[in-house]
TIZAVEX-630043 format. One record per residue: residue number from 1; z, y, x of N, C-alpha, C in turn; residue in three letters. Coordinates in Angstrom, 2 decimals, m for minus. Atoms other than C-alpha are relative to their C-alpha. Layout:
SITE lumnu    n_c3    n_c2    n_c1   ca_c3   ca_c2   ca_c1    c_c3    c_c2    c_c1 torlo
SITE   NUM       Z       Y       X       Z       Y       X       Z       Y       X   Ala
...
This chain:
SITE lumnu    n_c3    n_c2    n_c1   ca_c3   ca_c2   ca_c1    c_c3    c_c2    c_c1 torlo
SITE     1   m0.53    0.93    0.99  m21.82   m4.85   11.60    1.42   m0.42    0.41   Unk
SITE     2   m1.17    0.06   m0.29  m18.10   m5.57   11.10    0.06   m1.75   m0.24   Unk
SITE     3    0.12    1.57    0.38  m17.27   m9.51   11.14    2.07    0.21   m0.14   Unk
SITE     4   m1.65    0.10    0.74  m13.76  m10.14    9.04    0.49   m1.37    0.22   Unk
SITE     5   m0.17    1.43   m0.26  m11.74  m13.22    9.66    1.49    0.00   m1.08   Unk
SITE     6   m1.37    0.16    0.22   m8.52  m14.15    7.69    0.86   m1.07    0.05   Unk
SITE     7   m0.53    1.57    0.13   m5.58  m16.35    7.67    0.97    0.68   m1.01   Unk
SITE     8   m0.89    0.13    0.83   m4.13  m16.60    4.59    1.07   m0.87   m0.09   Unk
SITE     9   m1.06    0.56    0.27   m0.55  m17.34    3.30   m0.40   m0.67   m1.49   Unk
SITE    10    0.68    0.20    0.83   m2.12  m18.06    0.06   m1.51    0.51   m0.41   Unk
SITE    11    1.29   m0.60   m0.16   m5.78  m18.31   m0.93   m0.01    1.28   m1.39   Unk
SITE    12    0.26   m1.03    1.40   m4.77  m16.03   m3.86   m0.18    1.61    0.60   Unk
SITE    13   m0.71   m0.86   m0.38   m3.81  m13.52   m1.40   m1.21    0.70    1.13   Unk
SITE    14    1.26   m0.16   m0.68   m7.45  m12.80    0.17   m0.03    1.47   m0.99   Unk
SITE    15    0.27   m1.26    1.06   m8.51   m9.09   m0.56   m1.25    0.09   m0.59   Unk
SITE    16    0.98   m0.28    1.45  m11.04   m8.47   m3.60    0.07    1.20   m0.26   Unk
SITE    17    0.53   m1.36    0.08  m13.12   m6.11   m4.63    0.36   m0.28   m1.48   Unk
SITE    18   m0.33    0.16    1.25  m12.17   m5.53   m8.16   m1.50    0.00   m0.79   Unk
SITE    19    1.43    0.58    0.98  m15.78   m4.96   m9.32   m0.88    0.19    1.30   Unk
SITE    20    1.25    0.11   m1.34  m19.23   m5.15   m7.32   m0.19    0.93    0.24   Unk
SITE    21    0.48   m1.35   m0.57  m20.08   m2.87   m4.47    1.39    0.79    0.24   Unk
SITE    22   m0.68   m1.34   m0.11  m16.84   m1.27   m4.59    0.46    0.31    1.11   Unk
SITE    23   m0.03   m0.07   m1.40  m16.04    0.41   m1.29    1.00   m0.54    0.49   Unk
SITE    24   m1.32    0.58   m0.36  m12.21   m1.00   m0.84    0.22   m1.40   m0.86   Unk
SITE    25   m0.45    0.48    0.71  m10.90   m3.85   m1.52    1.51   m0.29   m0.59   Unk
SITE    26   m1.32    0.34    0.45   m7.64   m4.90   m3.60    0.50   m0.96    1.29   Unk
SITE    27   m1.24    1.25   m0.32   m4.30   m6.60   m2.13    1.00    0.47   m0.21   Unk
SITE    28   m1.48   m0.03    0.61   m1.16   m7.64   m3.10    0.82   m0.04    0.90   Unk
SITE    29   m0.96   m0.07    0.09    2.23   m7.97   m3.20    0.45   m1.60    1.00   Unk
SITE    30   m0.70    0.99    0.06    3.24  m11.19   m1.22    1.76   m0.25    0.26   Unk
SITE    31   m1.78   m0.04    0.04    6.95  m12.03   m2.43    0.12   m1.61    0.07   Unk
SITE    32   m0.44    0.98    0.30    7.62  m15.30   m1.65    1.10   m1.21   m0.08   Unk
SITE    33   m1.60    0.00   m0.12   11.45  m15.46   m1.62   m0.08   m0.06   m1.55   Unk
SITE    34   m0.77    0.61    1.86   12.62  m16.69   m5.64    1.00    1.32    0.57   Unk
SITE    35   m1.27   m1.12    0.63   15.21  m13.92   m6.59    1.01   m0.58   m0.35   Unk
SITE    36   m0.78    0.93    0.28   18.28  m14.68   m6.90    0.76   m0.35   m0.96   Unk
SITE    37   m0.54    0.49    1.09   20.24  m16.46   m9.77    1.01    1.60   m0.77   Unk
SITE    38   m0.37   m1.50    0.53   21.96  m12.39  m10.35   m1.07    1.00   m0.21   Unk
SITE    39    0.81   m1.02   m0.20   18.75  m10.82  m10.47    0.19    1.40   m1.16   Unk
SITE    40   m0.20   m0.58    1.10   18.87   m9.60  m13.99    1.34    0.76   m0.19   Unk
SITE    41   m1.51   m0.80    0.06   22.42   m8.27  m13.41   m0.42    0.92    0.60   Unk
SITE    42   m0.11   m0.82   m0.99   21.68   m6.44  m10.44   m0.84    0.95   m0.38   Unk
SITE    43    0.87   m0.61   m0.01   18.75   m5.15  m11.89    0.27    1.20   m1.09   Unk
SITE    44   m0.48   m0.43    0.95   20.45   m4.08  m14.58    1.08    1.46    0.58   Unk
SITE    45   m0.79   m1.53   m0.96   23.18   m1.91  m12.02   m0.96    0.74    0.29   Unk
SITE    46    0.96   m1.06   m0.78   20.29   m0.57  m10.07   m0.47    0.93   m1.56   Unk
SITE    47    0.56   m0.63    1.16   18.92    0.64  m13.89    1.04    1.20   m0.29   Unk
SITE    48   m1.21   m0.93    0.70   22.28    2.38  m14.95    0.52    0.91    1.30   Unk
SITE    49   m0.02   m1.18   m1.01   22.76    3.93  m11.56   m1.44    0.75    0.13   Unk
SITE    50    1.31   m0.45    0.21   18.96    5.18  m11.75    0.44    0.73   m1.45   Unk
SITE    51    0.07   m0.73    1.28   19.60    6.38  m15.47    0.95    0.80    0.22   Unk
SITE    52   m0.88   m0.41   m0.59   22.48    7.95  m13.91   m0.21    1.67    0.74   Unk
SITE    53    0.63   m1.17   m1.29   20.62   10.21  m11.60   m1.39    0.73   m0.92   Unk
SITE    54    1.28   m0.10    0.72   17.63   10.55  m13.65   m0.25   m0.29   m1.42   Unk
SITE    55   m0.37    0.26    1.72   18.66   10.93  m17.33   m1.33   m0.34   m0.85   Unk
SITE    56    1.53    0.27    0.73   14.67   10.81  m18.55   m0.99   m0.60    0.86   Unk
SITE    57    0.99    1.14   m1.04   13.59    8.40  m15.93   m0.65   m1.85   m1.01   Unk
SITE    58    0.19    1.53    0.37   11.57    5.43  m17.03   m0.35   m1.55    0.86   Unk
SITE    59   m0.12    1.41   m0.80   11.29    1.59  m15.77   m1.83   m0.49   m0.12   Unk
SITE    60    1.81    0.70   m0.08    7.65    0.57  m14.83    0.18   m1.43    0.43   Unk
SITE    61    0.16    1.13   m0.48    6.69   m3.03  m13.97   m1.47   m0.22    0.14   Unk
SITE    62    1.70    0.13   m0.01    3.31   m3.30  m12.18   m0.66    1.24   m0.33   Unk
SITE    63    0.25   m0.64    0.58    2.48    0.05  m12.94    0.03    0.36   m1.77   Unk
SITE    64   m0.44   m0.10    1.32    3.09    0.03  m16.27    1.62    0.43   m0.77   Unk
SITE    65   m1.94   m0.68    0.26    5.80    1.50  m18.45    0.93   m1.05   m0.96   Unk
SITE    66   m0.21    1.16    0.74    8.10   m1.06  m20.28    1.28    1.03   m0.84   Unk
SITE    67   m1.30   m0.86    0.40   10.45    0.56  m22.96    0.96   m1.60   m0.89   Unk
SITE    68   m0.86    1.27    0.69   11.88   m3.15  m24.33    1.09   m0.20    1.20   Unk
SITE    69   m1.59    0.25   m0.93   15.69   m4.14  m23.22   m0.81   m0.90    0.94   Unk
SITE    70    0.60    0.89   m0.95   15.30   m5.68  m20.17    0.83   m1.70    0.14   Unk
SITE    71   m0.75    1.40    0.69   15.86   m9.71  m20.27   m0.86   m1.00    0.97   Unk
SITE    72    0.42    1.05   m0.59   15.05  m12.53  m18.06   m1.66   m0.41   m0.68   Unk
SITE    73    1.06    0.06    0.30   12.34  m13.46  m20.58   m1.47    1.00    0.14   Unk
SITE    74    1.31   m1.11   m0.26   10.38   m9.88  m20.13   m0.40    0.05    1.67   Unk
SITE    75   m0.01   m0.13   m1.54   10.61  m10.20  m16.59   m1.12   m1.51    0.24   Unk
SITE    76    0.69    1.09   m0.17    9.43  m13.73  m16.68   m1.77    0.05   m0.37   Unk
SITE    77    1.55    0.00    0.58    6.04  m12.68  m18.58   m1.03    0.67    1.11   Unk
SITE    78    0.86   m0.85   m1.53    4.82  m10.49  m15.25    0.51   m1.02    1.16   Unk
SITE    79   m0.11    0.78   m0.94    6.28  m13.52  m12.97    1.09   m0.75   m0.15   Unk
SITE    80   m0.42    0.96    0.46    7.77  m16.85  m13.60    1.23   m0.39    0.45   Unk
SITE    81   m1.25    0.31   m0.51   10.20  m17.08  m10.78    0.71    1.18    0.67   Unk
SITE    82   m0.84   m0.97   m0.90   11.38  m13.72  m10.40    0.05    1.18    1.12   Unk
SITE    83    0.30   m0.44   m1.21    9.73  m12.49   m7.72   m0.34    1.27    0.00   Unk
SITE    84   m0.50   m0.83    0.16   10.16   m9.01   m7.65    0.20    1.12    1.19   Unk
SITE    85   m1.04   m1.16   m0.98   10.69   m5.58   m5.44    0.38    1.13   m0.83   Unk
SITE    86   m0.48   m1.05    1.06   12.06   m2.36   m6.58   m0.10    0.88    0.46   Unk
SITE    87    0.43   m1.17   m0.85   10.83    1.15   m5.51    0.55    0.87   m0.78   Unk
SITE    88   m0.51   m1.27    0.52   13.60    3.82   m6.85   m0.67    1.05    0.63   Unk
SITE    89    1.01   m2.12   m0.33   12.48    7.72   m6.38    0.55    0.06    1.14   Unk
SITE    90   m0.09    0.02   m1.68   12.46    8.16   m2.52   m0.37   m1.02    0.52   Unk
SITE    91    0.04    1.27   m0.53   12.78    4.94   m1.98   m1.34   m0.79    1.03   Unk
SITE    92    1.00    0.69   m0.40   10.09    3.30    0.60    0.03   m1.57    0.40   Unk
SITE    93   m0.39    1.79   m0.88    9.77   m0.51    1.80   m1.68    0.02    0.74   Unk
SITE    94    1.84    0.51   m1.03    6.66   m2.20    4.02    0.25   m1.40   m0.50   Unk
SITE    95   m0.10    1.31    1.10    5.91   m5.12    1.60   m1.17   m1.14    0.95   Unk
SITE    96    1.26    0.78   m0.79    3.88   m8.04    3.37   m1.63   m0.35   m1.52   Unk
SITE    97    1.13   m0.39    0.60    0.28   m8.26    1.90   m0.09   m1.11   m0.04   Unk
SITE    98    0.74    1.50   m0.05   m0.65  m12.29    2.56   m0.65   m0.49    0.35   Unk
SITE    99    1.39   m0.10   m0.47   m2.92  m11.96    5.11    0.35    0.43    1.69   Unk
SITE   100    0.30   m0.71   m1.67   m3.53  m11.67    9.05   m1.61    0.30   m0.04   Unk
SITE   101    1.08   m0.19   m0.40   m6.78  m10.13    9.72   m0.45    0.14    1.00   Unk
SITE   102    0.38   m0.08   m1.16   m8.75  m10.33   12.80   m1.87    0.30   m0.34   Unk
SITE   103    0.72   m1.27    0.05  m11.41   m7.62   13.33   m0.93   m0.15    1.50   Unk
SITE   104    0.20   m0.68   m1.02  m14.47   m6.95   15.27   m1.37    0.24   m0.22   Unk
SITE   105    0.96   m0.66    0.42  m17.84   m5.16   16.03   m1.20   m0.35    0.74   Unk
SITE   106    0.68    0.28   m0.54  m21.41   m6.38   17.02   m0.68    1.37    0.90   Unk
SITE   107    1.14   m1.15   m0.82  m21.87   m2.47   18.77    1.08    0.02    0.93   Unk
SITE   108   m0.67   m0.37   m1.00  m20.22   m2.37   22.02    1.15    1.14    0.13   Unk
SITE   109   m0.99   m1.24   m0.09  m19.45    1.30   21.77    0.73    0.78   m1.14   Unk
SITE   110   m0.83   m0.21    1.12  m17.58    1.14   18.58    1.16   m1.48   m0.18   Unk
SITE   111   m1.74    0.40   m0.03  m13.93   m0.34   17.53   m0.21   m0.14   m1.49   Unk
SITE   112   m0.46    0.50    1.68  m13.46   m1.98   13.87    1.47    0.20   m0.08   Unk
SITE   113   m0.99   m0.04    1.01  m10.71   m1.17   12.02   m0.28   m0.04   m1.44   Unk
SITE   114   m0.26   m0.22    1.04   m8.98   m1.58    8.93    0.65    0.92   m0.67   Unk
SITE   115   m0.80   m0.73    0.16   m7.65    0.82    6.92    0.60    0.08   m1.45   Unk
SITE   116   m0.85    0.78    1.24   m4.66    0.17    4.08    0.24    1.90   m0.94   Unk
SITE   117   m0.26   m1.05    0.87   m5.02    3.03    1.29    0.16   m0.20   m1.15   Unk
SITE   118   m0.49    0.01    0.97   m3.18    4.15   m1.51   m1.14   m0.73   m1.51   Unk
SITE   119    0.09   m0.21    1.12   m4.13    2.90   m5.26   m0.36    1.32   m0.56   Unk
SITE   120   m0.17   m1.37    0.62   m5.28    5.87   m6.88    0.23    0.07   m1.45   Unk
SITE   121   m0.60   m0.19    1.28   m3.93    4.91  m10.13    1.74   m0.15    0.27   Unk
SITE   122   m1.69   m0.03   m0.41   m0.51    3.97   m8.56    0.08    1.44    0.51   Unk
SITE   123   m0.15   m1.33   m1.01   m0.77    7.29   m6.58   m0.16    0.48   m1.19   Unk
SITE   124    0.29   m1.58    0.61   m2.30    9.85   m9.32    1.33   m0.03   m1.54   Unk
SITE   125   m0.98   m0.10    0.84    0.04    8.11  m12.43    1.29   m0.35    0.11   Unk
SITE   126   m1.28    0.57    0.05    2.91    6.61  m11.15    0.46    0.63    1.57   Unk
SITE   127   m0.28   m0.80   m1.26    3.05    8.77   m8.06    0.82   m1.56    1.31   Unk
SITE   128   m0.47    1.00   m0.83    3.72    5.32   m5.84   m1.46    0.03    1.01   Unk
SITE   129    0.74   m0.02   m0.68    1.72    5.71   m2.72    0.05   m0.54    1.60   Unk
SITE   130   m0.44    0.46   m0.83    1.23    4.36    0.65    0.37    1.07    1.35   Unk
SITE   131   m0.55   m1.14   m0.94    3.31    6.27    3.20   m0.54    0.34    1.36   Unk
SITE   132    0.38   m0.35   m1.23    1.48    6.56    6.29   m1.83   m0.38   m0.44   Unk
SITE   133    1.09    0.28    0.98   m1.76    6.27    4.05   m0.83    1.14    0.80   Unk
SITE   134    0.68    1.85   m0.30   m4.53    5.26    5.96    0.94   m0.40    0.49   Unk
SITE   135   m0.29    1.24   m1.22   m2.78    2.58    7.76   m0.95   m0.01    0.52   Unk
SITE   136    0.59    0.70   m0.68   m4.19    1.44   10.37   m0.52   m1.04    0.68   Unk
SITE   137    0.08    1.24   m0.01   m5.15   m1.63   11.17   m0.72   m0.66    1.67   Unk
SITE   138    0.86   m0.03   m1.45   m6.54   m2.31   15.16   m0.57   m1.39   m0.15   Unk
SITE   139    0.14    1.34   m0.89   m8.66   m5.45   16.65    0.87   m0.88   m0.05   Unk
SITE   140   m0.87    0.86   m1.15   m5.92   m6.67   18.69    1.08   m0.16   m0.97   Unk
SITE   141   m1.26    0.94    0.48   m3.26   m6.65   15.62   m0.18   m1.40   m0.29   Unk
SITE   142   m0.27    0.92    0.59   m1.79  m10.06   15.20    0.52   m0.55   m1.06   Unk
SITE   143   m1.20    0.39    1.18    0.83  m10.26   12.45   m0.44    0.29   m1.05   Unk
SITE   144    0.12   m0.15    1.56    0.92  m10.37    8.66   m0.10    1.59    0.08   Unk
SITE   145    0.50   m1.15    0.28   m0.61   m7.26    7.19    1.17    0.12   m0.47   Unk
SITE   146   m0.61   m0.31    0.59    1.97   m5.15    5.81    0.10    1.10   m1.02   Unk
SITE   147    0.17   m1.25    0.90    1.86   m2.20    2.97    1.22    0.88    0.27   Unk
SITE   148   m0.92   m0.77   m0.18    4.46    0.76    3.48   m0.40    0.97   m1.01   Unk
SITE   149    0.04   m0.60    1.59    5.04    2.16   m0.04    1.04    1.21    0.31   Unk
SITE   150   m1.36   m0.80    0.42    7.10    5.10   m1.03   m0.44    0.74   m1.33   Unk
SITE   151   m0.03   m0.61    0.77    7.90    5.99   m4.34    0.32    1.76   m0.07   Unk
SITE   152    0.01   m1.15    0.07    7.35    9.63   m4.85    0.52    0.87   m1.08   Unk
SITE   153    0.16   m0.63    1.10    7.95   10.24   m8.15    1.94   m0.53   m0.81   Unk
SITE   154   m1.33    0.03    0.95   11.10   10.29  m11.23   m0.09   m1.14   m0.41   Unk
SITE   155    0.11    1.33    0.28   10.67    6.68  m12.13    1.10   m1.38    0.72   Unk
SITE   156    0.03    0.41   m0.66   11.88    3.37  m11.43   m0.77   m1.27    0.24   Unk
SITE   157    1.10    0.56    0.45    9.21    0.72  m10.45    0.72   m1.37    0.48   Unk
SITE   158   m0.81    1.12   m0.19    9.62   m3.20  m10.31   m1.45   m0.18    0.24   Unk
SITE   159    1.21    0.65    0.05    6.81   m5.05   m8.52   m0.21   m1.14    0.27   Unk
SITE   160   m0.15    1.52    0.36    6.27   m8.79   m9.23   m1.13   m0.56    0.74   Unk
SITE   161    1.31    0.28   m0.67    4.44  m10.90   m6.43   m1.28   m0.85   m0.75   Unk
SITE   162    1.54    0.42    0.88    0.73  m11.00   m6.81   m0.29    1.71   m0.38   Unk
SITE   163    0.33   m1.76    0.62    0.85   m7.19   m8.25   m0.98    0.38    1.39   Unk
SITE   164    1.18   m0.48   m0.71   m1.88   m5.26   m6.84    0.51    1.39    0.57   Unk
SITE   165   m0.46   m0.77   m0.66   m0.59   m2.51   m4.39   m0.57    1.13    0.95   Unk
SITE   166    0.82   m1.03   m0.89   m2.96   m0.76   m2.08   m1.43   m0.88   m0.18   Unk
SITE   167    1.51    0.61   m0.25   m6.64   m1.36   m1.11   m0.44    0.18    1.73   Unk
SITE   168    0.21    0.18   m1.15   m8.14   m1.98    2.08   m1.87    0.45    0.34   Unk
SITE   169    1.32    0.48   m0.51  m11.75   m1.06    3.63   m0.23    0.10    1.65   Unk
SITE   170    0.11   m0.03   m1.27  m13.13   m1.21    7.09   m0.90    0.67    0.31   Unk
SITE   171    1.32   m1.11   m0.69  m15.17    0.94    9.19    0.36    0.13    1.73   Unk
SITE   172    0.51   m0.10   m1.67  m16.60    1.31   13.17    0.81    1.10    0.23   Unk
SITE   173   m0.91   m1.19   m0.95  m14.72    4.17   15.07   m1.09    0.11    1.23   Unk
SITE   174    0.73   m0.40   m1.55  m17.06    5.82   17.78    1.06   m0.32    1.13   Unk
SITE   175   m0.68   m0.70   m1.44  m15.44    5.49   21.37   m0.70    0.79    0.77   Unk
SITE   176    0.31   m1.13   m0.97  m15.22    8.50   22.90    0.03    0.12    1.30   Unk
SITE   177    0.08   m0.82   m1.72  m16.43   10.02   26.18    0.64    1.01    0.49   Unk
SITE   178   m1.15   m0.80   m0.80  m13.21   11.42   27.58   m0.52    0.84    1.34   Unk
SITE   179   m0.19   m0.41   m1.82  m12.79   13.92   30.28    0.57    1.05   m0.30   Unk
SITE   180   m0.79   m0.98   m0.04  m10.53   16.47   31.31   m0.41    1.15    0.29   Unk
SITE   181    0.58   m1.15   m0.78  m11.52   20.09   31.84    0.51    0.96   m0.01   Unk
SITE   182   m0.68   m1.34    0.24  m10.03   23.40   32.39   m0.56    1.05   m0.54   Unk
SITE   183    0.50   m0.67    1.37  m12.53   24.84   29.76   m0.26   m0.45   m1.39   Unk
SITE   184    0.74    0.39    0.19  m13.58   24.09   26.82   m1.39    0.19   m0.21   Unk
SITE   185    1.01   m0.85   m0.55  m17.07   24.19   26.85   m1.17   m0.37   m1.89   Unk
SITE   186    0.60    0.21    1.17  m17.98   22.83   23.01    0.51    0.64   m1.05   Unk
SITE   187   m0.69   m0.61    1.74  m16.21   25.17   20.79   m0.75    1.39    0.23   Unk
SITE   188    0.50   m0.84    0.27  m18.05   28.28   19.46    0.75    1.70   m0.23   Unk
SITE   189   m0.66   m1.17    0.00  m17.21   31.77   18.96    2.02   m0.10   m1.13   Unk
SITE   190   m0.74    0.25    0.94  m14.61   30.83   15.84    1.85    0.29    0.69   Unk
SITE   191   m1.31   m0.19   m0.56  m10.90   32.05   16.41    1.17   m0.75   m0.92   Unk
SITE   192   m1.31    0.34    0.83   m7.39   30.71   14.88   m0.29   m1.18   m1.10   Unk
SITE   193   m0.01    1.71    0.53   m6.90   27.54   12.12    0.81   m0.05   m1.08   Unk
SITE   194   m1.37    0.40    1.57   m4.72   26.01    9.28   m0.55    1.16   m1.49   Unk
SITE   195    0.38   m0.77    1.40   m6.82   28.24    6.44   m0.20    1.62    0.30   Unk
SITE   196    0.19   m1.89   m0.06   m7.33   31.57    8.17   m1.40    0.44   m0.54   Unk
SITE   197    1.01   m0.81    1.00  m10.72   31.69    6.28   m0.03   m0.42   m0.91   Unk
SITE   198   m0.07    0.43    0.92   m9.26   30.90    3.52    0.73   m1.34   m1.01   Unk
SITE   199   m0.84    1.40    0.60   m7.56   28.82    1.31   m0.97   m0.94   m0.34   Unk
């Protein structure tokens, strides 16, 4: 049995299962820096240098696609004060989540972790995925969880804190019984690797 502990930055910011039973749960976006009084300008450069590069690129917010001019008020309807990141094509960041977790396991000879994986609707439609996807998550970390995104795809995305970004579940890890030997003595007749029987 795994025992979960958290300290939230907000209690909004606890991860959820979106429906019952499901094996991961949701977490967000925590942005809690206001944007600043140019946002809508800037956002507006970053757009026209993006349309620039990417003549049939479109503007997502939250996963979603938005084809209305963009305007303080449309921005305001996905978040009130602004709050905001921006994942052009390549582009990666490590977004904080809202959350320290502290991790551990009632079996001696197993290790709890967490592990931070992609969205598979951000991943399969909006090609936004998490870059070192699993994360990892140990025991012994202390610090705010963090997400490490990278947009993959022709798009450009805007994500407003609170947006829902990766998912999280946990699971035991055997520890292994190391030792060094100058054979090995558990591998079978089987020769060579990487698809040699097959794709």
């Amino acid at each position: 049995m795994i025992s979960v502990e958290y300290v939230l930055a907000d209690l909004d910011f606890r991860p959820q299962r979106a429906v019952d039973r499901a094996a991961a749960l949701d977490i967000k976006a925590y942005l809690p820096s206001v944007s600043d009084i140019n946002f809508l300008e800037s956002l507006q450069a970053i757009r026209a240098d993006f349309l620039h590069e990417y003549p049939t690129g479109n503007l997502y917010i939250n996963g979603k696609q938005i084809t209305e001019k963009l305007s303080i008020e449309l921005l305001q309807q996905h978040e009130s004060q602004l709050r905001f990141f921006i994942l052009a094509p390549g582009e990666q960041k490590i977004i904080n989540a809202g959350f320290k977790v502290g991790l551990s396991t009632d079996q001696p000879d197993k290790i709890a972790t967490m592990l931070v994986c992609p969205r598979s609707g951000l991943a399969c439609k909006n090609s936004i995925t998490v870059i070192n996807g699993p994360g990892i998550v140990d025991e012994h970390y202390p610090d705010w969880v963090g997400v490490g995104l990278i947009n993959h795809g022709r798009d450009l995305h805007l994500f407003s804190h609170g947006a829902r970004i990766a998912q999280v579940m946990f699971l035991e890890v055997c520890v292994a019984q190391e030792r060094v030997v100058d054979e090995l003595t558990t591998v079978g007749e089987r020769k060579g690797g990487f698809g040699h029987t097959g794709v």
